[in-house]
C-alpha positions in Angstrom: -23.6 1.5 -13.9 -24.6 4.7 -13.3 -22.2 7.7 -13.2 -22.5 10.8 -11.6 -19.9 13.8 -9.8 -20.4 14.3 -6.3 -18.7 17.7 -4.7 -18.0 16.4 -1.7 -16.1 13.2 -2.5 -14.4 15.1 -5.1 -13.3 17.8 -2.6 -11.8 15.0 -0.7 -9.9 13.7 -3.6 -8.2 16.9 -4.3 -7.1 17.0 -1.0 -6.0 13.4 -0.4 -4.2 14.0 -3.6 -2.4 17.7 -2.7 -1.7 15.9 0.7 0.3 13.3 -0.8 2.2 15.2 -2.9 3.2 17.5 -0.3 4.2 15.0 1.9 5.7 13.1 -0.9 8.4 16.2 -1.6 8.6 17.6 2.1 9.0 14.8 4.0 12.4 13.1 4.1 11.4 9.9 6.8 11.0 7.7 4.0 9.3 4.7 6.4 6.3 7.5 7.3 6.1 8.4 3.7 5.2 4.8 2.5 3.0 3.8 5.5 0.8 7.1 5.5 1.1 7.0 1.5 -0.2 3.8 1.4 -2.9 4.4 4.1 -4.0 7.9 2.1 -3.8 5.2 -1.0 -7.0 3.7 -0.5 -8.5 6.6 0.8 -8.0 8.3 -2.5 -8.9 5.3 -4.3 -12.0 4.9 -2.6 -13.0 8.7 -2.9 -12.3 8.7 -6.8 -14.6 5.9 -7.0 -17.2 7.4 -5.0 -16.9 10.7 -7.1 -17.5 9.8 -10.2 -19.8 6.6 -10.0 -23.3 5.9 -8.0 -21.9 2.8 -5.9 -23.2 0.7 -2.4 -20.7 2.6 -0.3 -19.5 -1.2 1.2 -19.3 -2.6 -2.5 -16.7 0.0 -3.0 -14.7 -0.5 0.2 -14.3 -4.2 -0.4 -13.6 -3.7 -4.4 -10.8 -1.2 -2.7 -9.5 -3.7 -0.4 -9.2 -6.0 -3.3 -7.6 -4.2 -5.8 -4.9 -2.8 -3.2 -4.9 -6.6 -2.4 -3.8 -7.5 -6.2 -1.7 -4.8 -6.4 0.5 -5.5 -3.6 0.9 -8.9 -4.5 1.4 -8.7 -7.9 4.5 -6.6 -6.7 6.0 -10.2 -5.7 6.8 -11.3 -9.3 8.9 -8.1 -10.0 6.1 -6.5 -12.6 8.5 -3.2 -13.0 11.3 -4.9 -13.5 9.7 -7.2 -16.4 8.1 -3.8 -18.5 11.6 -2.2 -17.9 10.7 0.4 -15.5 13.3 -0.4 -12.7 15.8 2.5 -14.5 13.1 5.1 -13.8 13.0 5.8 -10.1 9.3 8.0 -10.3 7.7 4.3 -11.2 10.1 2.3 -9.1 9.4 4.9 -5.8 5.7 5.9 -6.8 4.4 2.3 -7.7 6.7 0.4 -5.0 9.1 -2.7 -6.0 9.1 -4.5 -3.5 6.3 -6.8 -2.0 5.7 -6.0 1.9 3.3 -7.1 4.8 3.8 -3.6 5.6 1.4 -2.0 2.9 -1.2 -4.7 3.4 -1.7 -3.5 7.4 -1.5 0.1 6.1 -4.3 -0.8 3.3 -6.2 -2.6 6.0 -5.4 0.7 8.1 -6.6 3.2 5.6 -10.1 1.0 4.3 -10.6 0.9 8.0 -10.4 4.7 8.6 -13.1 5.1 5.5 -15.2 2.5 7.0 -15.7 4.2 10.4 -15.9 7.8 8.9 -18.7 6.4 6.2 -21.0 4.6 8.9 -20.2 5.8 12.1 -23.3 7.5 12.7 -25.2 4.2 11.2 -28.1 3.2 13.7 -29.8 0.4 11.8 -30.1 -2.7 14.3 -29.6 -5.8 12.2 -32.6 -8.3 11.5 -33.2 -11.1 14.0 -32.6 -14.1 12.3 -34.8 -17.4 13.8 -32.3 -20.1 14.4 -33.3 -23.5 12.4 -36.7 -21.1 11.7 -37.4 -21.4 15.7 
């Protein structure tokens, strides 16, 4: 795998990133802070990626969508509770304790942002296929 730093992608990190934390210690509506968190999530996640290694920019959404995937469902069997990190409330508020169909439409939510900025301007016409070779 090749790696590389683009500018651009890495500009967007630092502000996904200063954009969360802003909104993480301005904002008191805790429901908005976890749905555009979680939405700015993958965004972030997808950008970091993006800066740092040369990667099919769809390869990279769907790895996104799986690994927010895992994550949020490996919040089901209570992961911070089992390494003892349910005391500390940065880990408990920052990683999320509590599995929630919630995150998932915001995950789905933020991939589908990146997808339409990334090919929005995408005019390749897909191949006709021949049906049964006819």
């Amino acid at each position: 795998m090749k790696t590389r730093f683009d500018k651009k992608y890495g500009l967007y990190s630092v502000l996904l990133l200063a954009a969360m934390l802003i909104m993480m210690f301005f904002s008191t509506n805790a429901e908005f802070n976890r749905n555009v968190g979680n939405v700015c999530f993958v965004i972030l996640i997808y950008c970091l990626v993006q800066t740092f290694f040369v990667v099919s920019k769809k390869i990279t959404i769907y790895c996104v969508a799986g690994f927010a995937l895992l994550f949020e469902i490996s919040k089901s069997f209570d992961w911070i509770k089992n390494l003892g990190l349910s005391d500390c409330p940065v880990f408990s508020n920052l990683l999320g304790a509590t599995f929630s169909f919630d995150n998932i439409w915001s995950y789905v939510a933020g991939l589908a942002m990146v997808w339409l900025l990334e090919f929005y301007q995408d005019d390749t016409r897909p191949r006709k296929r021949k049906f049964f070779g006819f």
